[in-house]
C-alpha positions as CSV (number, residue, x, y, z in Angstrom):
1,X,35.7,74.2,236.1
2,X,34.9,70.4,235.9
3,X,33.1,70.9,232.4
4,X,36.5,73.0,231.4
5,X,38.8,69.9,232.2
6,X,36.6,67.1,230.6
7,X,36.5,69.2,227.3
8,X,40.2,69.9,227.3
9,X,40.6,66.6,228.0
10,X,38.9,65.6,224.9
11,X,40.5,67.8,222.2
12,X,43.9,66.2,223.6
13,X,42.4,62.7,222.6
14,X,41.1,64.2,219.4
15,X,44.2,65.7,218.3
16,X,46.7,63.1,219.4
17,X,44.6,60.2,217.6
18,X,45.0,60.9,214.2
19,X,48.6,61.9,215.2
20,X,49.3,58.6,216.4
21,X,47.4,57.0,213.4
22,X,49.3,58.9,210.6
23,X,52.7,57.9,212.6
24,X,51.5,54.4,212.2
25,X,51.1,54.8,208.9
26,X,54.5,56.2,208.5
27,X,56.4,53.2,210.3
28,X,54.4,51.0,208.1
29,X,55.7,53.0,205.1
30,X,59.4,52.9,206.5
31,X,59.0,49.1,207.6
32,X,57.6,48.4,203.7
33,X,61.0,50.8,202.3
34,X,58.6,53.4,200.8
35,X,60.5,56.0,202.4
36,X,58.7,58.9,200.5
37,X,55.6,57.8,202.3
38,X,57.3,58.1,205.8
39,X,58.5,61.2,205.1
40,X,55.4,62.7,204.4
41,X,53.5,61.4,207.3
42,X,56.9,62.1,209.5
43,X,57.2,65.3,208.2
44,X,53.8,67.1,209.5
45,X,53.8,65.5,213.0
46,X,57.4,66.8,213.9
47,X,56.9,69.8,212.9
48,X,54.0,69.9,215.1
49,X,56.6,68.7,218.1
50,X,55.5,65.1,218.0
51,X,59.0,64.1,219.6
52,X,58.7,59.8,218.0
53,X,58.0,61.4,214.4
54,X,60.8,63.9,215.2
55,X,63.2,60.9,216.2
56,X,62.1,59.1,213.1
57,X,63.2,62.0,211.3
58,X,66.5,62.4,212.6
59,X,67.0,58.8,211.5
60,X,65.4,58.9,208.0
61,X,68.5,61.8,207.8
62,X,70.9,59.7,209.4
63,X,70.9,56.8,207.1
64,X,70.0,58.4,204.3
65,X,66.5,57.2,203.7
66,X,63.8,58.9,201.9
67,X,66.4,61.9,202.3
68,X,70.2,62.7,201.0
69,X,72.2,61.7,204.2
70,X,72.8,64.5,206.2
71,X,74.2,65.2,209.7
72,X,73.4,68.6,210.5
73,X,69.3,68.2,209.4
74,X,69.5,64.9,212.0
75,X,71.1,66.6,214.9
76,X,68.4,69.3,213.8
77,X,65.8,66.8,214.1
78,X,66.9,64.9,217.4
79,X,67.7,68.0,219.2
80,X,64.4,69.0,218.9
81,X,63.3,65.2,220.5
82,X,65.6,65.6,223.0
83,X,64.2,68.9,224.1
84,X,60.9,67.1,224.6
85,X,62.2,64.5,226.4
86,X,62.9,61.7,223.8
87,X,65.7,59.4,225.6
88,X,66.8,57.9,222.4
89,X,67.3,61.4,220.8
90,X,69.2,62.1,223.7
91,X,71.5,58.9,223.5
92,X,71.7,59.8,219.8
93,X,72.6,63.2,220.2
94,X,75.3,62.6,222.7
95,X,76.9,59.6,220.1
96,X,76.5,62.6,217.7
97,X,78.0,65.0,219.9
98,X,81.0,62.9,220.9
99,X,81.8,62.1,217.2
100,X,81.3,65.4,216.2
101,X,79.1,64.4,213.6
102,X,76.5,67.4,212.3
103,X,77.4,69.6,215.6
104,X,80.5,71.2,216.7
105,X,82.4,68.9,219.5
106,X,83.0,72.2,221.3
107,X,81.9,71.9,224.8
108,X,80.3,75.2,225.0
109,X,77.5,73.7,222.7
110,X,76.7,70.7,224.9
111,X,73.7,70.9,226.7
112,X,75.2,70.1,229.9
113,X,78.9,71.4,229.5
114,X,78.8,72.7,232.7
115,X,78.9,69.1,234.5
116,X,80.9,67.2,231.7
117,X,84.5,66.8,231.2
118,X,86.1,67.8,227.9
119,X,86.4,64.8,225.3
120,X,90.2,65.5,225.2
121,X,90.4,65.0,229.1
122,X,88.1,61.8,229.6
123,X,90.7,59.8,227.6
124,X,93.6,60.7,229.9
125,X,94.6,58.6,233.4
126,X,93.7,60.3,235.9
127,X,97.1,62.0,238.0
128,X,97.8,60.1,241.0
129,X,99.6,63.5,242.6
130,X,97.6,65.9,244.9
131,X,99.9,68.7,243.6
């Protein structure tokens, strides 16, 4: 069982190493503004659920680098980081979400619709009668 864990253990490492090597090498490439080279060293990771190269995605998308801007293929992309946990897709989604920008603002489509309050009704006071 031991034996089982240790070698697990190691494909992890030898599977997320070049993974975290070839992201390098794309946030060099976006850092440098050779966007083609991002996307292509993006592109493979986040399609293999690597949430950072899936966020980097969603923002390639988002400004229009690399990529013709679009909103729906972003919300695509950060939906998917989200799902793995990625905070900033979150936060990114939600500013999408609340704009309406590349997702409908219908609540039904929100994540978590059940404990938020419709867009329409967070601008209103609040009544001050227990009516």
């Amino acid at each position: 069982m031991r034996w089982a864990t240790v070698m697990l253990a190691l494909v992890v490492v030898l599977v997320a190493a070049p993974a975290c090597t070839d992201f390098e090498a794309g946030e060099e490439a976006y850092d440098r503004g050779d966007y083609a080279t991002a996307l292509k060293e993006f592109r493979p990771l986040a399609e293999l659920g690597y949430a950072p190269a899936q966020v980097a995605l969603g923002w390639m998308y988002t400004e229009g680098k690399g990529v013709p801007p679009d909103d729906k293929e972003a919300a695509r992309w950060y939906q998917l980081a989200a799902n793995w946990g990625s905070a900033s897709a979150q936060f990114v989604l939600g500013v999408m979400y609340a704009e309406g920008r590349g997702v409908s603002r219908r609540m039904a489509h929100w994540p978590c619709a059940g404990f938020a309050a419709p867009l329409s009704r967070v601008s209103q006071r609040p009544s001050t009668t227990w009516a």
